[in-house]
Residue, then its C-alpha position, 0 to 999 in steps of 0.5 A: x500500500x502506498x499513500x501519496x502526500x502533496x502538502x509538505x505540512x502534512x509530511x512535516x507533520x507526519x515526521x514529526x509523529x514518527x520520530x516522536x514515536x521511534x524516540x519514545x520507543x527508545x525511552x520505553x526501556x522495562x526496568x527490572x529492579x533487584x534489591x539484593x544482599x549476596x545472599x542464597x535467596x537474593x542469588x535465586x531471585x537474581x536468576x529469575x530477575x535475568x529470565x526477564x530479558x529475554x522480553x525486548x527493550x527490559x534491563x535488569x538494575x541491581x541495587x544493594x543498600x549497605x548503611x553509612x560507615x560509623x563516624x562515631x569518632x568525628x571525623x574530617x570531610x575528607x575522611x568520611x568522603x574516603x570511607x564512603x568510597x572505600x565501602x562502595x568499592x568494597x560493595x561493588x567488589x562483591x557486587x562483581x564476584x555475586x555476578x560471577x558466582x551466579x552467572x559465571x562468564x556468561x553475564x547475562x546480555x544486556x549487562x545489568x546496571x549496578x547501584x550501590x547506595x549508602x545509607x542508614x535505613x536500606x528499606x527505606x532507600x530501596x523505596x526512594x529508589x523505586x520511587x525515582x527510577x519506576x522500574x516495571x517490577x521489582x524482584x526480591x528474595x523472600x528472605x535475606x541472609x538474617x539470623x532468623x532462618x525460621x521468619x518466613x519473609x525478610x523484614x525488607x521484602x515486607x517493606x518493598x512489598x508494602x510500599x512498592x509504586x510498582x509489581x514485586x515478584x518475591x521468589x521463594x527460599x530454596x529447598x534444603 
């Protein structure tokens, strides 16, 4: 089918809709959100947040919110400025070895995004984060890497399932 236009307005008019459509398109990126702690659970929940690529046009971000490094004996500027970058490379080293001990060399494509923030409530800012960034689901692991192995759900997937703006997948437990 062909369609012939004369009128250069009309033309104008019609690229502009087409770029506005390619250019959205190019925005609509599906954002699969996984919060984690290196634990077992966050592990089982990491394979099933990177089946998500499989659908066009989604990545998969990886948040771990870790809390601020004790500045209980009032150090400079400086000096927290250097802790906080010495935790976040600490953080992004086990962000990289919970990445090659889940997937091995083959990092799943599109490499995932990672994030590691600093602060002293982590629900909170896994929250903010949703919040700021609209992923289009959030995956969890049903409990973290606690103490007390027989609470069925973490206190901070309770916390993202109660406040979340957007859909979570909790993945359960593995079967011992």
């Amino acid at each position: 089918m062909r369609i012939f236009i004369q009128n250069h307005a009309v033309i104008s008019f019609y690229m502009e809709v087409i770029v506005f459509i390619f250019v959205a398109m190019e925005f609509h990126t599906k954002i699969i959100l996984h919060p984690t702690d290196f634990s077992e659970n966050s592990a089982n929940a990491l394979h099933t947040a990177a089946e998500f690529l499989a659908i066009p046009k989604t990545r998969l971000v990886i948040i771990h919110v870790d809390e601020l490094p004790d500045i209980s004996d009032n150090p400079s500027a400086d000096e927290i400025d250097k802790r906080n970058r010495e935790k976040k490379n600490e953080i992004l080293e086990k962000m990289v070895q919970y990445l090659r001990n889940n997937f091995g060399s083959n990092e799943p494509i599109p490499v995932p995004e990672k994030i590691i923030r600093l602060h002293s409530t982590p629900y909170k800012d896994i929250i903010d984060y949703i919040i700021k960034i609209e992923p289009y689901m959030v995956v969890v692991g049903q409990k973290g890497d606690s103490e007390i192995k027989h609470i069925a759900m973490g206190n901070i997937t309770l916390h993202i399932l109660e406040k979340a703006t957007c859909p979570v997948l909790v993945v359960p437990s593995p079967r011992n």
